[in-house]
N, CA and C atoms as a LAMMPS dump frame, in Angstrom:
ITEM: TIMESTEP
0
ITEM: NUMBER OF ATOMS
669
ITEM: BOX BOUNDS ff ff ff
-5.0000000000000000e+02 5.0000000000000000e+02
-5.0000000000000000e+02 5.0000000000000000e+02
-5.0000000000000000e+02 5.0000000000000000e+02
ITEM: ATOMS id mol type element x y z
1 1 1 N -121.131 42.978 465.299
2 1 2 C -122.21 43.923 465.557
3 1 3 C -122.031 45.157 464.665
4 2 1 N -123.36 45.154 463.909
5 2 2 C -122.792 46.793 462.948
6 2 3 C -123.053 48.066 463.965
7 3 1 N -122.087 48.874 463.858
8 3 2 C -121.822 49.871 464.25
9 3 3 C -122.622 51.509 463.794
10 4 1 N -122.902 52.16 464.735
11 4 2 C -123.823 53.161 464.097
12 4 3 C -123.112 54.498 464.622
13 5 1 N -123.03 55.608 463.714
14 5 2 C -122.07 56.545 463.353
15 5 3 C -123.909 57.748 462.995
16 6 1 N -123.7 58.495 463.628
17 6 2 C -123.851 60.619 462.977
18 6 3 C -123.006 60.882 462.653
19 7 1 N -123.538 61.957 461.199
20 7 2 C -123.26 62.865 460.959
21 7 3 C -123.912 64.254 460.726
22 8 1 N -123.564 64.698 461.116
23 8 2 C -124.063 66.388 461.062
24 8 3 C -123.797 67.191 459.855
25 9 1 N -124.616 68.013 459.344
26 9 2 C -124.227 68.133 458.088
27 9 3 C -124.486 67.376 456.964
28 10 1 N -124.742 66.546 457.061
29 10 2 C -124.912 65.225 455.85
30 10 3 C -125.549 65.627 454.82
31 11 1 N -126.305 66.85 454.641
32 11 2 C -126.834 66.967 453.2
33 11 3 C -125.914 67.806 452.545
34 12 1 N -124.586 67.77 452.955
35 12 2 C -123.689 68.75 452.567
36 12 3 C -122.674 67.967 451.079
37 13 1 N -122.152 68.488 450.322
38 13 2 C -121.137 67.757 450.044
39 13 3 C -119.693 67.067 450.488
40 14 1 N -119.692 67.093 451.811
41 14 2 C -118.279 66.686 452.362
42 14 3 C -119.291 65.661 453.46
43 15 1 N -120.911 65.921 453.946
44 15 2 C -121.21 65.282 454.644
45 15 3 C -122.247 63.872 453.443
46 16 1 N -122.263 64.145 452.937
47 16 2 C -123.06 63.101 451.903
48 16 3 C -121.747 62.419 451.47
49 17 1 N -120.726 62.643 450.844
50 17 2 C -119.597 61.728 450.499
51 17 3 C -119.303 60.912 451.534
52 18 1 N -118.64 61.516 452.893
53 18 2 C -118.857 60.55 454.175
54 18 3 C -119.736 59.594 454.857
55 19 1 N -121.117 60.004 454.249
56 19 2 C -122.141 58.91 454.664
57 19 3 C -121.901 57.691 453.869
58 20 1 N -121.813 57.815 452.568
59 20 2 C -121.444 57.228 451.544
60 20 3 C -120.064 56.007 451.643
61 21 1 N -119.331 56.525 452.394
62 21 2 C -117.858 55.722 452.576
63 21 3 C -117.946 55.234 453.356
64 22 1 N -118.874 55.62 454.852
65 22 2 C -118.888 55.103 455.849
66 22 3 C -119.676 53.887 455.669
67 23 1 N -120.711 54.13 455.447
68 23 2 C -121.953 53.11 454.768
69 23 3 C -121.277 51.657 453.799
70 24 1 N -120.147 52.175 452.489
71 24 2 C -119.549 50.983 452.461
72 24 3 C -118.594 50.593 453.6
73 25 1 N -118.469 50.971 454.315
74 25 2 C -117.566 50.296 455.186
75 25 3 C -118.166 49.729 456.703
76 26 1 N -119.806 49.845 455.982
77 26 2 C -120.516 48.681 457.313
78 26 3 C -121.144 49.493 457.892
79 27 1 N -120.984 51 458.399
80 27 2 C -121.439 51.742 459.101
81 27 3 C -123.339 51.467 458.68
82 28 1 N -124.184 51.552 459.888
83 28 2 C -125.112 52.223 459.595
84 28 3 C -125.038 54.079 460.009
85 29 1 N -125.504 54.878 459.688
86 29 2 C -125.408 56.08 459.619
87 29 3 C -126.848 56.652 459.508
88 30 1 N -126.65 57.689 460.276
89 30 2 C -127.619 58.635 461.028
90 30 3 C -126.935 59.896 460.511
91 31 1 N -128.093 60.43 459.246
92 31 2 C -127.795 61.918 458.852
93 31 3 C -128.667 62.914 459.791
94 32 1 N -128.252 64.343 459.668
95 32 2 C -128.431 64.923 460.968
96 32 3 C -128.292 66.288 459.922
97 33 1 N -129.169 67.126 459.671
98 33 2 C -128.955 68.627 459.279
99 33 3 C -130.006 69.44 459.527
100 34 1 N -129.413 70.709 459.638
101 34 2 C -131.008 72.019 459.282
102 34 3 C -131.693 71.316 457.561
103 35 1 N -130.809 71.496 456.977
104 35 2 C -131.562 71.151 455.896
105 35 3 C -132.512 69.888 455.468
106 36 1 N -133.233 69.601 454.289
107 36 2 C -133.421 68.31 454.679
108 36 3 C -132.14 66.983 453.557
109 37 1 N -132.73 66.383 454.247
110 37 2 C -131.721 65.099 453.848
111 37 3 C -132.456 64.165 452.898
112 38 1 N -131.777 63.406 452.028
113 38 2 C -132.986 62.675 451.319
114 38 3 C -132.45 61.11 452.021
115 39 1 N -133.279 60.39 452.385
116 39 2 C -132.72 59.029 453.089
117 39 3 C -131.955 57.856 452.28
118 40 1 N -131.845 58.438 451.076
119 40 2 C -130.953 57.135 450.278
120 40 3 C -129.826 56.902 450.845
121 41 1 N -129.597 55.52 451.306
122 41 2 C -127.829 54.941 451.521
123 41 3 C -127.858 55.39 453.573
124 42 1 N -129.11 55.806 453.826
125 42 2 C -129.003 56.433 455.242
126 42 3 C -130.132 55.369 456.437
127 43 1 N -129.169 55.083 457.506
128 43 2 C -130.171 54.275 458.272
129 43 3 C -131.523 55.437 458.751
130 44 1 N -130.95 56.287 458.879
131 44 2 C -132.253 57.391 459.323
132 44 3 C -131.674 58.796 459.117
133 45 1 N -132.605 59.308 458.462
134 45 2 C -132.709 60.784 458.144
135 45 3 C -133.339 61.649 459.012
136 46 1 N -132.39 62.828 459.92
137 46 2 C -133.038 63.531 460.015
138 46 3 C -132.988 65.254 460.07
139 47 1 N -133.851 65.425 459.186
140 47 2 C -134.112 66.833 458.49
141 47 3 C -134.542 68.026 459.457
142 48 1 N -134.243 69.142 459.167
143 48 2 C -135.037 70.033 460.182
144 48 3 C -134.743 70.016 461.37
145 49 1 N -132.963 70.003 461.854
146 49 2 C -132.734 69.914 462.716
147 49 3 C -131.603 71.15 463.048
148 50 1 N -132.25 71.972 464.151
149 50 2 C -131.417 73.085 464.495
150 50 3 C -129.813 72.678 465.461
151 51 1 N -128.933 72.726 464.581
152 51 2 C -127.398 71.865 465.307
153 51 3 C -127.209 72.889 466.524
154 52 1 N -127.613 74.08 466.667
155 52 2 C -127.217 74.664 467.834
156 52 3 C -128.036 75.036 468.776
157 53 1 N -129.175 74.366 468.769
158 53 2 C -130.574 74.64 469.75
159 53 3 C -130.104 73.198 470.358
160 54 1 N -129.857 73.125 471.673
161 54 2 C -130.146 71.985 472.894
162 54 3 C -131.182 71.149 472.356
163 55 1 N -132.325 71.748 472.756
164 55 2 C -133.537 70.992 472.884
165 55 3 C -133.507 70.099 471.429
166 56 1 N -133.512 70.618 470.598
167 56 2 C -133.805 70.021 469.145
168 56 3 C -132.348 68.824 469.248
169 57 1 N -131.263 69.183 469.328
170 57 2 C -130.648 67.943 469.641
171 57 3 C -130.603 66.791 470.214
172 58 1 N -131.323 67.408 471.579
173 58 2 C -131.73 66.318 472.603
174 58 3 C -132.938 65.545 472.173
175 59 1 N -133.878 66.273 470.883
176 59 2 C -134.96 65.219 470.527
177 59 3 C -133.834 64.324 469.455
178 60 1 N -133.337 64.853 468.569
179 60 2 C -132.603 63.767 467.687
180 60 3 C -131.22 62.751 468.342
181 61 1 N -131.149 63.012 469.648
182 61 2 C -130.711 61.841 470.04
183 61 3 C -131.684 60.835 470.702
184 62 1 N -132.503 61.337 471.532
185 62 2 C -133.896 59.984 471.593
186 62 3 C -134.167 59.179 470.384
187 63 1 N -134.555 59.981 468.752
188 63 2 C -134.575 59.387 468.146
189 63 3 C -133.613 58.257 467.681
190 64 1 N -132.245 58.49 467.636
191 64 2 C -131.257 57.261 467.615
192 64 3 C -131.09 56.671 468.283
193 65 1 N -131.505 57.256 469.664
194 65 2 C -131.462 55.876 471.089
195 65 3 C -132.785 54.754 471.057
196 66 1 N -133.748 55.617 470.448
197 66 2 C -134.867 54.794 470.123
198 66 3 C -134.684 53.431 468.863
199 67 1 N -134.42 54.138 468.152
200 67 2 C -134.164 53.306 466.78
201 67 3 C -133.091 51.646 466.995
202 68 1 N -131.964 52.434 467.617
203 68 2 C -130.917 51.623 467.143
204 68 3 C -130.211 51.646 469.009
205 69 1 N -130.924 52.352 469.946
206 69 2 C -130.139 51.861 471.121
207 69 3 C -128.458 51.943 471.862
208 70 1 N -127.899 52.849 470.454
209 70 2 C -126.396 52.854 470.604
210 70 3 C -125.904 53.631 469.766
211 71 1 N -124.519 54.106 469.989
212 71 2 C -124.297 54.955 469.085
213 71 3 C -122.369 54.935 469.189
214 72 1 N -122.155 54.346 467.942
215 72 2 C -120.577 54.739 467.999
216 72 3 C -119.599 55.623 467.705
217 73 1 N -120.239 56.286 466.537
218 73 2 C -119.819 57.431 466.504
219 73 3 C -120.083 58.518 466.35
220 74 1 N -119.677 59.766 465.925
221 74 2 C -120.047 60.895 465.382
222 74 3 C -119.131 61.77 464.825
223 75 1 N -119.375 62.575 463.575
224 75 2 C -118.762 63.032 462.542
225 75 3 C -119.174 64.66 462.656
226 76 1 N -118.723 65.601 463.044
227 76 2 C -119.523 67.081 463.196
228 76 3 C -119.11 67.328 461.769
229 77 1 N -119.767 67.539 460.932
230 77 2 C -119.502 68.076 459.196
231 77 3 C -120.132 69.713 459.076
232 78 1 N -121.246 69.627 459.744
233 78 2 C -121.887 70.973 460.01
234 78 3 C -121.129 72.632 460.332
235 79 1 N -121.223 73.213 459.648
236 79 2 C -120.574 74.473 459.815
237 79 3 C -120.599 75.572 458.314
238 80 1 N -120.085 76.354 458.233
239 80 2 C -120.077 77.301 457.149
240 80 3 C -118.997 78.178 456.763
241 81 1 N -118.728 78.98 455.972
242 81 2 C -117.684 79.488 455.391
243 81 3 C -118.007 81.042 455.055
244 82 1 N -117.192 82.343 455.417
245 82 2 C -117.815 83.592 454.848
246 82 3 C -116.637 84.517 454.942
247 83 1 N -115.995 84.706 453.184
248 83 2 C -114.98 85.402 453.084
249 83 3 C -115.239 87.006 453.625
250 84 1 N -114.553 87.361 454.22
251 84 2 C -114.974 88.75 455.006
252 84 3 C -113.231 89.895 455.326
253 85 1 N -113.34 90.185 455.221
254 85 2 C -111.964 91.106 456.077
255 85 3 C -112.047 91.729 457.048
256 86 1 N -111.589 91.982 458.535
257 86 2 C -112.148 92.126 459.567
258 86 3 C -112.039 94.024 459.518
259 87 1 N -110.966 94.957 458.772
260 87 2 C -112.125 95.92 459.014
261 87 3 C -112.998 96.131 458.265
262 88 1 N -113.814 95.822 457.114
263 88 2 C -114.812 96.169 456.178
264 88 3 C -115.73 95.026 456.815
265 89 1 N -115.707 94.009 457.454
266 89 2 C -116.363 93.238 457.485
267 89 3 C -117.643 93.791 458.596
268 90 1 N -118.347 92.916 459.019
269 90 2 C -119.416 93.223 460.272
270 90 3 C -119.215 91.749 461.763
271 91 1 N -119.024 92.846 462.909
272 91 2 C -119.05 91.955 463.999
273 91 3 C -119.998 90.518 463.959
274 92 1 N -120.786 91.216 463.519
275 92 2 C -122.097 89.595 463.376
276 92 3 C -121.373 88.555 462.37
277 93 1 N -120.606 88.699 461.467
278 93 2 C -119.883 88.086 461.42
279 93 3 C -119.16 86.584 461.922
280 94 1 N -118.574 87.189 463.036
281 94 2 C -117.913 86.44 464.133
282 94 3 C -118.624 85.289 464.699
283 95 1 N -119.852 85.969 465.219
284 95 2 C -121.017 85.623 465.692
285 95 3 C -121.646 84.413 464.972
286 96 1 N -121.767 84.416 463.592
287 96 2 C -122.603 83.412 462.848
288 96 3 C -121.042 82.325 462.874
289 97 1 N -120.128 82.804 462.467
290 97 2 C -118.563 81.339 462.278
291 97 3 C -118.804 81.181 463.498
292 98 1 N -119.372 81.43 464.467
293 98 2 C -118.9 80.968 465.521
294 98 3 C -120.096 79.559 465.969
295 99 1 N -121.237 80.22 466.14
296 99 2 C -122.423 79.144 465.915
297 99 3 C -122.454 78.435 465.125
298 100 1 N -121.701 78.291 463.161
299 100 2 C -122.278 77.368 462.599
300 100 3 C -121.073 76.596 462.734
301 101 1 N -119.806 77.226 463.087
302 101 2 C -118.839 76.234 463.24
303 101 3 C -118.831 75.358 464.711
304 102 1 N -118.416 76.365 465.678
305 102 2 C -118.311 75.663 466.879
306 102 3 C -119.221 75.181 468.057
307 103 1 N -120.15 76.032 467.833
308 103 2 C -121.672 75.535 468.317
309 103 3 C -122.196 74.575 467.919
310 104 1 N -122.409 74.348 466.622
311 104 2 C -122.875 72.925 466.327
312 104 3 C -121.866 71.658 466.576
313 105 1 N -120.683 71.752 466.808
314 105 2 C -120.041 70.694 467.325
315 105 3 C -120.429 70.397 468.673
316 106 1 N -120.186 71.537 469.479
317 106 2 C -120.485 71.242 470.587
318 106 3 C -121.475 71.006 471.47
319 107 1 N -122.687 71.582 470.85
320 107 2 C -124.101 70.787 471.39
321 107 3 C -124.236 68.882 470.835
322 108 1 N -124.024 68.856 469.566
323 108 2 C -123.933 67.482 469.359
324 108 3 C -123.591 66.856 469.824
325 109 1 N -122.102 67.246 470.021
326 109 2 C -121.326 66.292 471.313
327 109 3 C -122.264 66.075 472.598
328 110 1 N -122.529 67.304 472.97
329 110 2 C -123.113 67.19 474.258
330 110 3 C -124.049 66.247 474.231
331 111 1 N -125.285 66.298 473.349
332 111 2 C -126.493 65.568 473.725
333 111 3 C -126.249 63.915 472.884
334 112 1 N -125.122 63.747 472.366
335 112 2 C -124.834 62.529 472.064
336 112 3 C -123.762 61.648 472.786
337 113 1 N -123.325 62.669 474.17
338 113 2 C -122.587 61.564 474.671
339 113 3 C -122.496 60.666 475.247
340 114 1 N -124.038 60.615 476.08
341 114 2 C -124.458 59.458 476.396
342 114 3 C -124.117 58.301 476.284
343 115 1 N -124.717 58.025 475.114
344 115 2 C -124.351 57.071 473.979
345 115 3 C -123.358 56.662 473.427
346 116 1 N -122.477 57.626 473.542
347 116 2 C -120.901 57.486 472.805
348 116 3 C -120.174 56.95 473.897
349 117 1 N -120.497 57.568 475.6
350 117 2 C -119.742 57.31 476.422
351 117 3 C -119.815 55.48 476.664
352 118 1 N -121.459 55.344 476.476
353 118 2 C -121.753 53.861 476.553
354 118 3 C -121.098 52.777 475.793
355 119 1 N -121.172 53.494 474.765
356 119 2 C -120.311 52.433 473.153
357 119 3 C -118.517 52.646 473.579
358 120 1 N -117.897 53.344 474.23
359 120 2 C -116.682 53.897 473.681
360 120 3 C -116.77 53.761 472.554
361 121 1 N -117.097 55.203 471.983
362 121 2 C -117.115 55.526 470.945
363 121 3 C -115.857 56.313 470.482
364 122 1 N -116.454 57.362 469.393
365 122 2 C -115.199 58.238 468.762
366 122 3 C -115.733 59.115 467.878
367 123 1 N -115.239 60.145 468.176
368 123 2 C -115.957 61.62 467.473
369 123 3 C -114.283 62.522 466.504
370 124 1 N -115.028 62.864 465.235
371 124 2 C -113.978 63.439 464.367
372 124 3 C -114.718 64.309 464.152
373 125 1 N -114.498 65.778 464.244
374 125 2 C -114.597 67.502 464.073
375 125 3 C -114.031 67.46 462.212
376 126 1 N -114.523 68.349 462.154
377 126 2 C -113.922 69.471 460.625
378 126 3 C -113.725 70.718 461.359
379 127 1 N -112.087 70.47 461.287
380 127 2 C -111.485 72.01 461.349
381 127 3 C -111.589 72.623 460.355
382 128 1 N -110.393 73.248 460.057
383 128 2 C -109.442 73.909 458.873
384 128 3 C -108.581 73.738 458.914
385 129 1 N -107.379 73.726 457.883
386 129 2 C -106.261 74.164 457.569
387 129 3 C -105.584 75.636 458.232
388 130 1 N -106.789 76.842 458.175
389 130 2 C -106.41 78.346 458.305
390 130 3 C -106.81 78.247 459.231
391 131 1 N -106.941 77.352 460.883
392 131 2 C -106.925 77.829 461.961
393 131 3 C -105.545 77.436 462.433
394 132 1 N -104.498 77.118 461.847
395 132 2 C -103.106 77.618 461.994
396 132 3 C -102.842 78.428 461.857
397 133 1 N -103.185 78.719 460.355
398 133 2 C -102.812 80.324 459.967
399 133 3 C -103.222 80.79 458.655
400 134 1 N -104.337 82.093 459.507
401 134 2 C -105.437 82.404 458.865
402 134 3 C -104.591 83.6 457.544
403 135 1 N -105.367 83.383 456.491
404 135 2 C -105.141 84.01 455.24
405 135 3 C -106.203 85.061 455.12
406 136 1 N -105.814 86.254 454.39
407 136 2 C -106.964 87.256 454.451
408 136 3 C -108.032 87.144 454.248
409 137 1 N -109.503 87.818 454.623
410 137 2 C -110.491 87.86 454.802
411 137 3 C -110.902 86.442 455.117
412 138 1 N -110.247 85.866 455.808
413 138 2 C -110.564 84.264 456.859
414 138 3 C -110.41 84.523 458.453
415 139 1 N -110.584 85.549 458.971
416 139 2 C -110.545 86.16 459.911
417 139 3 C -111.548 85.2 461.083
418 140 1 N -112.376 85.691 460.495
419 140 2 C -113.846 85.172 461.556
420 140 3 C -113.389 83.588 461.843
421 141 1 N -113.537 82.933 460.469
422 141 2 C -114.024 81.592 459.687
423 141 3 C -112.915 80.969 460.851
424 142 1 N -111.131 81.444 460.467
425 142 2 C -110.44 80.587 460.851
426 142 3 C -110.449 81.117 462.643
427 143 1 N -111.128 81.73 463.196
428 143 2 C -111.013 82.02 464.411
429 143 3 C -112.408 80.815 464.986
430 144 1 N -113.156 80.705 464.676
431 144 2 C -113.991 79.498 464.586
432 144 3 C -113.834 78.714 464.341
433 145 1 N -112.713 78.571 463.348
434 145 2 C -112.024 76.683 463.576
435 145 3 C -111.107 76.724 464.304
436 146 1 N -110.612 77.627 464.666
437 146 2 C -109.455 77.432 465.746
438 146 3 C -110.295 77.018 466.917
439 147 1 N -111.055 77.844 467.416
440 147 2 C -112.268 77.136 468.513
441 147 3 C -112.416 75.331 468.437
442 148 1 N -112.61 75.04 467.046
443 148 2 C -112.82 73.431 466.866
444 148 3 C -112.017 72.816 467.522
445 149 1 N -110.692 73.459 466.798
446 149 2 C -109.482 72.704 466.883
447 149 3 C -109.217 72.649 468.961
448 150 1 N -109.506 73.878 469.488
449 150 2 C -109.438 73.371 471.034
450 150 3 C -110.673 72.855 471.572
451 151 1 N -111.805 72.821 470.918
452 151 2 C -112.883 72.014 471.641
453 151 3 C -112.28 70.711 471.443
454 152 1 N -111.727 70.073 470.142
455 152 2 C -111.34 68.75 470.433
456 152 3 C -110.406 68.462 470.974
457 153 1 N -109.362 69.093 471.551
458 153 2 C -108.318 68.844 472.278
459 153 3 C -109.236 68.988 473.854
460 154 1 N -109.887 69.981 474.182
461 154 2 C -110.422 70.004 475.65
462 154 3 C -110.977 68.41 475.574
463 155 1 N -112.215 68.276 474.599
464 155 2 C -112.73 66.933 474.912
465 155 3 C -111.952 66.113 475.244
466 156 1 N -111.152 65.361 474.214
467 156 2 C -109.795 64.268 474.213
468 156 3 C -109.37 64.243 476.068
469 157 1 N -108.824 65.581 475.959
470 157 2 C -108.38 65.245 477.598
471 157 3 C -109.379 64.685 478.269
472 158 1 N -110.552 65.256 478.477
473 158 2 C -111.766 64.945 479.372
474 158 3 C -112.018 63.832 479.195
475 159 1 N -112.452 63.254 477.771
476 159 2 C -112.951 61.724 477.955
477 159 3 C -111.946 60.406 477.494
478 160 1 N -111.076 61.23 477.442
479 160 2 C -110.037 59.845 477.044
480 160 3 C -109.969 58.632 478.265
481 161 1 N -109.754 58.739 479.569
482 161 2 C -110.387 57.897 480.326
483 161 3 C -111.837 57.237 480.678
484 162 1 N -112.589 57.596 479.606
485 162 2 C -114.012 57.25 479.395
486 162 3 C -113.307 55.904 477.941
487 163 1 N -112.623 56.14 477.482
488 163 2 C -112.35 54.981 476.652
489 163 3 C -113.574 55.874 474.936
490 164 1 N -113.589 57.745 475.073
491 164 2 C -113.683 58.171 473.713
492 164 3 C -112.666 58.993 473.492
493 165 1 N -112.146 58.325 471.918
494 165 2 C -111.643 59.103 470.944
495 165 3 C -112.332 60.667 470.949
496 166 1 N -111.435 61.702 470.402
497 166 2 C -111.431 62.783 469.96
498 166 3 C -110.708 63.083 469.109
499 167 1 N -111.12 63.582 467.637
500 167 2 C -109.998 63.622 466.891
501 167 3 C -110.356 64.825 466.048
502 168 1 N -110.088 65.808 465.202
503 168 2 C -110.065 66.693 463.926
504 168 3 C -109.399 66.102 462.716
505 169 1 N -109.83 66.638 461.957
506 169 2 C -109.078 66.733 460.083
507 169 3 C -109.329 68.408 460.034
508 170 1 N -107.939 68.29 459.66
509 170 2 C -107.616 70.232 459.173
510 170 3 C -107.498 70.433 457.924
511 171 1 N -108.827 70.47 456.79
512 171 2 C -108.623 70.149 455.768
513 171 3 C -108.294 71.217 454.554
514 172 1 N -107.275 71.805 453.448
515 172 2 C -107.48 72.72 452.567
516 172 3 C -108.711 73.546 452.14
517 173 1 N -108.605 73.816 450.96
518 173 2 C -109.831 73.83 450.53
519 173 3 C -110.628 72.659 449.935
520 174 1 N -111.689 72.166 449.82
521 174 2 C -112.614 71.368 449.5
522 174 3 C -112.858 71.197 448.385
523 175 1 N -112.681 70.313 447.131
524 175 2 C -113.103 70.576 445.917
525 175 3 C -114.745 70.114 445.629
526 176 1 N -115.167 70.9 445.925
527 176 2 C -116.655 71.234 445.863
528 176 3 C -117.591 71.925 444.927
529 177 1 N -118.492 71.775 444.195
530 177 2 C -119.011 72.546 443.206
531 177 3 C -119.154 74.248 443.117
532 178 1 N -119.436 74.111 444.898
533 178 2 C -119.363 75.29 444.936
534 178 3 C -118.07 76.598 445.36
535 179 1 N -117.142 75.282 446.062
536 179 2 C -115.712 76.161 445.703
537 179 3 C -114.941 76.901 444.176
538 180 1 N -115.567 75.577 443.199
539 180 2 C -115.047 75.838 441.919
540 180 3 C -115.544 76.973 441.273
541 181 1 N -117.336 77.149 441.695
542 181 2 C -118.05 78.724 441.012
543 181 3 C -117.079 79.553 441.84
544 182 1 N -117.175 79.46 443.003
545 182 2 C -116.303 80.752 443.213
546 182 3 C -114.831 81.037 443.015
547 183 1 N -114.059 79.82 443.134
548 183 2 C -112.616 80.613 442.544
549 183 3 C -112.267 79.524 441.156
550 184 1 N -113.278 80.178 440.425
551 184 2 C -113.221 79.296 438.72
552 184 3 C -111.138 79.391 438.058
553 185 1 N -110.72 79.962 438.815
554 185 2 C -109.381 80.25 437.839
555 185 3 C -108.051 79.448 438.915
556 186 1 N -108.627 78.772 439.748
557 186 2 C -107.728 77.483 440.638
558 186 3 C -107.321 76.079 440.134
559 187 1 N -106.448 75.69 440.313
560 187 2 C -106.101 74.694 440.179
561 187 3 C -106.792 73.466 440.911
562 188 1 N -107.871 72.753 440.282
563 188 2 C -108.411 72.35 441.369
564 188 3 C -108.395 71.012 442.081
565 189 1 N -106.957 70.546 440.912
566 189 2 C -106.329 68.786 441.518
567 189 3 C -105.122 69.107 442.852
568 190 1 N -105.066 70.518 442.661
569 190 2 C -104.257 70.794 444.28
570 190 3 C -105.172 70.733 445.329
571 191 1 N -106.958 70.64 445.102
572 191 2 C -107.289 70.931 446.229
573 191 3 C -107.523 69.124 446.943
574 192 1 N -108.432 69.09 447.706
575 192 2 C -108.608 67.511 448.686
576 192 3 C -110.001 67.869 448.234
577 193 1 N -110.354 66.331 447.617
578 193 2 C -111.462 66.022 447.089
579 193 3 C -112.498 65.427 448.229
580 194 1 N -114.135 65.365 447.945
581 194 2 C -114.423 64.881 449.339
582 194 3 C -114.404 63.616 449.779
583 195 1 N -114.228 62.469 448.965
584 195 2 C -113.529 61.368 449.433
585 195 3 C -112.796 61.298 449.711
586 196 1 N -111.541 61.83 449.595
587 196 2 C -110.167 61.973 449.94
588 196 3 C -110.115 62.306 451.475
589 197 1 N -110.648 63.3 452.139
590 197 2 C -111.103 63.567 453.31
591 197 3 C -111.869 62.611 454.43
592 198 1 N -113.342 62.138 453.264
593 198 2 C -114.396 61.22 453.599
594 198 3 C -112.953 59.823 454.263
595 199 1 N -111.854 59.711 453.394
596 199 2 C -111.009 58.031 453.486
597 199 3 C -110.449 58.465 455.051
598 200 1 N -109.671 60.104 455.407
599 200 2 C -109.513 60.03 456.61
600 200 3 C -110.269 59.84 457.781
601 201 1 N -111.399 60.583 457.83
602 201 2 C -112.575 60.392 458.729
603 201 3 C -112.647 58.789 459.242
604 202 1 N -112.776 57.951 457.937
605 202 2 C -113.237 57.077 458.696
606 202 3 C -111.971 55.958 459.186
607 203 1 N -110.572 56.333 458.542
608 203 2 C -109.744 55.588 459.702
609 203 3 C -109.654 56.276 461.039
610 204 1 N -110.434 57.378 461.094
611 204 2 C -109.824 58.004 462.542
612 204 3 C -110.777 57.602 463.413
613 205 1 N -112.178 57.211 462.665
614 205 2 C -113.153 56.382 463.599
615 205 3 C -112.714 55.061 463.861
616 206 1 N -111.948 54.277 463.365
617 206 2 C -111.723 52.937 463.25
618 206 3 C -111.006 52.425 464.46
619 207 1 N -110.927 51.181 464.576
620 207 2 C -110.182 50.589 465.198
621 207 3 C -108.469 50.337 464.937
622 208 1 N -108.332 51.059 463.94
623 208 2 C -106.829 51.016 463.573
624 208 3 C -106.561 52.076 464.075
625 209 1 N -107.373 53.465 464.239
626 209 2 C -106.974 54.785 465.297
627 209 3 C -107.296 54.74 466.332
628 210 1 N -107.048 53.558 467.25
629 210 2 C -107.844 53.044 468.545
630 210 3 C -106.48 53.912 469.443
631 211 1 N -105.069 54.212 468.86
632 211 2 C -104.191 54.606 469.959
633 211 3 C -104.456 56.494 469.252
634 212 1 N -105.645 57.135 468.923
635 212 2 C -105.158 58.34 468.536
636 212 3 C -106.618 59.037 469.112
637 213 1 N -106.122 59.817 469.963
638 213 2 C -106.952 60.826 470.61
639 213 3 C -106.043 62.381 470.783
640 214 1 N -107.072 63.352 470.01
641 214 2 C -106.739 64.802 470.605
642 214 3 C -105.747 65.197 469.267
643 215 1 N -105.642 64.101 467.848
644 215 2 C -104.496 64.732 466.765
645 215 3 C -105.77 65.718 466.412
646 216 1 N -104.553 66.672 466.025
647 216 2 C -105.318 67.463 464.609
648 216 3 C -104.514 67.205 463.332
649 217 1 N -105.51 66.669 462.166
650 217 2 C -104.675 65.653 461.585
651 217 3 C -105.032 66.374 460.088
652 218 1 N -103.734 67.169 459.686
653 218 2 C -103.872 67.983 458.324
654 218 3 C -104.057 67.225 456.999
655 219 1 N -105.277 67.603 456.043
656 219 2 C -105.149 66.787 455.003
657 219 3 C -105.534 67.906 454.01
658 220 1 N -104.042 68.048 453.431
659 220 2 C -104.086 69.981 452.389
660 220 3 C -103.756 69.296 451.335
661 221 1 N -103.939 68.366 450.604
662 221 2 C -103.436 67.846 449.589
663 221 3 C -102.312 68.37 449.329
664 222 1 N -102.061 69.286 447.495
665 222 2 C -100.972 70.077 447.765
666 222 3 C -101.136 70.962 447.541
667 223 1 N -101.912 71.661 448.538
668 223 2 C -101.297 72.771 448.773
669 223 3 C -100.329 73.629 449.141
């Protein structure tokens, strides 16, 4: 039976590489962003979707319960990044890492667990690396993945007797087009490429991570 996997984020570069890997590896896949998505390589696209409004979630899970009836996994990719220093910086700040990081995990979860609970499924978060330990002006950012990092440990406990996975990747920096404009003078084969990331994700969905619930599972290349 092919298996059907969200992701959030998917018009992103760490969420388009993952659709991509997942997809060769059988997945059908359900992209999921504010932005829009273009449907190549995607069982269903959908665009124009607010990750931290309830309601708008709860319509894009009808739509996958409609379509396809089931749902095995989900990938939260959705979130954002904003170098800041906390005294020059602004409280609102806080406020936005906090919604685009941990809010959108956690409504997704919510209005997709249905489905996940039905499939025993399995859900993998994007932490960070710096919600161990945050580096200057990562204040906000890594205080919002630290949030990740215990929303997926709260979940794990909660539904691990439901027979779902919970898992994170705590990943470096991203070698991304747009990491490279901004710190052009990095080394950038130290950083984790987005396949490289995309290859963990999807053993942690797999059936070979069938005994791993609640890791937070670091992938810093070398950093």
């Amino acid at each position: 039976m092919t298996r059907i996997v969200a992701i959030t984020g998917a018009a992103g570069a760490l969420g388009s590489k993952t659709a991509a890997t997942l997809s060769e590896a059988g997945w059908q896949v359900v992209g999921i962003d504010l932005a829009a998505i273009g449907s190549g390589g995607l069982a269903l696209a959908l665009g124009g979707v607010d990750l931290t409004d309830e309601s708008a979630m709860a319509g894009a899970a009808d739509r996958i319960s409609e379509q396809f009836g089931r749902l095995d996994g989900l990938v939260n990719i959705a979130g954002g990044f904003r170098w800041e220093t906390v005294t020059d910086g602004a409280v609102a700040t806080w406020d936005r890492m906090h919604a685009m990081n941990v809010k959108t995990a956690l409504v997704s979860s919510r209005a997709l667990l249905p489905m996940l609970r039905a499939a025993r499924g399995a859900i993998v978060n994007i932490g960070a690396a710096g919600a161990v330990k945050a580096g200057m002006g990562m204040g906000a950012y890594a205080a919002s993945k630290a949030g990740v990092a215990r929303l997926t440990e709260a979940l794990a406990e909660e539904l691990k007797d439901d027979g779902i996975r919970v898992n994170a990747v705590l990943p470096s920096i991203i070698d991304t087009d747009i990491n490279r404009a901004d710190m052009p003078d990095a080394e950038f084969d130290r950083w984790v490429t987005p396949e490289q990331l995309a290859n963990v994700i999807a053993f942690l969905l797999s059936d070979k991570a069938s005994a791993v619930t609640g890791a937070l599972v670091p992938v810093t290349g070398r950093m």
